[in-house]
Steps between C-alpha positions, in 0.01 A plus 500: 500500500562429137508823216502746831648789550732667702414797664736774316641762767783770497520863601484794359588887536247698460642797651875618514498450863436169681338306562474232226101388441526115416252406202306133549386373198282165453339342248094446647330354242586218242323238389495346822241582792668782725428612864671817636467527821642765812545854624414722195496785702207664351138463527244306287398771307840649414679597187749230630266222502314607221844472267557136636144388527400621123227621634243207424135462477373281832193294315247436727214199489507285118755793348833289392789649350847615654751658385794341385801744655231624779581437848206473742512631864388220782404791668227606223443156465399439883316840500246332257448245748476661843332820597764593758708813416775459754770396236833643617878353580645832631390770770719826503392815650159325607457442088349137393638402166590256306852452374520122459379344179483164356460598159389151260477432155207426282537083596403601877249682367155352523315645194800445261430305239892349537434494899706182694427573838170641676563802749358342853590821735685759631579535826699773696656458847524828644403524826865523651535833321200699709679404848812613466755814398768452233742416783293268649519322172876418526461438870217225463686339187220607307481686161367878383268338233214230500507145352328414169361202448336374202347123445460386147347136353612323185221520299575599148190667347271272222583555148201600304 
């Protein structure tokens, strides 16, 4: 991809003893439509999230806007679609949550006034984590998290 950016990693001591912590550092936003996209390890609602995501305002019916260095969640972004409230990519200790975010910027957002592509769903496959233990998991081939799946259509928004 032309102008990007490495991903910037090395380690660090942060105590006298070891271990080393390694430090990943990457340039998300540029001029450029971004998607970020994996196992945050934290929930929708976290401090975590809320440091990556900007913490935007979700417009809803003829708002438009966006915010230029906002990500959006496709999680939120499904949410104000569907009325189901089983979101979630990771069980431990019988606890639904979800840890797996594809994070978008304002061009796959559909009330942006810069918007390229229209959101057009979310999906979760999840079902393989309810039937079986953590071991299970590594027997079956499977994985300890759900897949995210998220659909989006060119259709770059009208200029006014």
């Amino acid at each position: 991809m032309r102008g990007a950016r490495p991903v910037l990693t090395f380690e660090v001591a942060l105590r006298e003893a070891p271990p080393l912590t390694r430090v990943y550092v990457a340039h998300l936003k540029s001029k450029l439509p971004v998607i970020v996209l994996g196992d945050l390890n934290d929930g929708q609602l976290s401090n975590t999230l809320n440091i990556l995501t900007e913490q935007p305002r979700y417009l809803v019916g003829d708002s438009r806007g966006g915010g230029d260095i906002a990500l959006y969640s496709g999680q939120t972004l499904q949410e104000y679609r569907d009325t189901r409230d089983v979101y979630y990519t990771h069980v431990h200790n019988d606890m639904r949550e979800s840890l797996d975010h594809v994070l978008v910027s304002e061009q796959f957002y559909d009330n942006s006034h810069r918007r390229l592509w229209l959101f057009d769903g979310l999906v979760i496959y999840n079902d393989h984590l309810n039937d079986t233990t953590s071991a299970d998991h590594k027997r079956k081939g499977t994985g300890d998290h759900g897949l995210v799946k998220v659909r989006f259509r060119w259709r770059p928004a009208r200029q006014a």
